[in-house]
N, C-alpha and C positions, 0 to 999 in steps of 0.2 A: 213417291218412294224416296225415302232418306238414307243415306251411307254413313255412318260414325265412325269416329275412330275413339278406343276406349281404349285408356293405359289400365294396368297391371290390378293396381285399385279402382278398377271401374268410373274412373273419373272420364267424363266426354270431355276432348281434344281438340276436335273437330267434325263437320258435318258437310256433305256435299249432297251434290245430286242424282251421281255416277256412282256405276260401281269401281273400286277402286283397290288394291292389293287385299288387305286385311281388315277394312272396314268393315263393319257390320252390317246389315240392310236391316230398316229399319221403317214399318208400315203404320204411321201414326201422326199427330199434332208433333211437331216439334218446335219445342218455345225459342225464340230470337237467340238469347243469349245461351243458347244449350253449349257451345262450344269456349264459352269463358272460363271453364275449370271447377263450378261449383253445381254440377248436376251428372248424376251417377247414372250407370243403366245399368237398373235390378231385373231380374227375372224377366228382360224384355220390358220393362216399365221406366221411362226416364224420372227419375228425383229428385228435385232440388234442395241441396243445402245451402244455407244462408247461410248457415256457421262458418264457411268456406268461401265465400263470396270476399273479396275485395272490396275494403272501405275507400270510401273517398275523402277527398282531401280535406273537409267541413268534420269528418267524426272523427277522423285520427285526430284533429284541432283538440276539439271535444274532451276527447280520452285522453291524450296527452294533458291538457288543463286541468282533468280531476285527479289524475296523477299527482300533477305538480302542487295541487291545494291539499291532498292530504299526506304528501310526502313534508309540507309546510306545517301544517296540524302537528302533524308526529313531533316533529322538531322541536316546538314549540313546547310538546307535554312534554319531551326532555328533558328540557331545558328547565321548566317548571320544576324539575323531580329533583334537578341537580342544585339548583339555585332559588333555594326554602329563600320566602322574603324576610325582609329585617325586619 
């Protein structure tokens, strides 16, 4: 038996063992990282959102670099639009 604590939008908070003020009891698998903030509990059923999940330090890299190459692109067809060749 598990105890959750779920905020307001059903996001799990945390999970314990005990019961404890306002957590929830909860009679099921509970996955390791249920208490990182990206798994909901629906209708009694835990959920996990990835959309909601925390990137690490390699994909924010990533994502910020395709940013910065097509904010580079842009520039560039600007640039092109502004300054016809001779």
């Amino acid at each position: 038996m598990k105890y959750l604590q779920v905020n307001k939008d059903n996001l799990i908070t945390d999970c314990i063992s005990y019961p404890f003020q306002n957590y929830i009891e909860f009679d099921g698998e509970v996955p390791q990282a249920v208490s990182g903030g990206w798994h909901k509990l629906e209708n009694g059923v835990i959920v996990e959102y990835l959309e909601l999940k925390p990137l690490d330090k390699e994909d924010e890299i990533e994502i910020l670099k395709t940013k910065q190459e097509n904010t580079s692109l842009t520039l560039m067809g600007m640039m092109d639009m502004l300054m016809p060749p001779m």
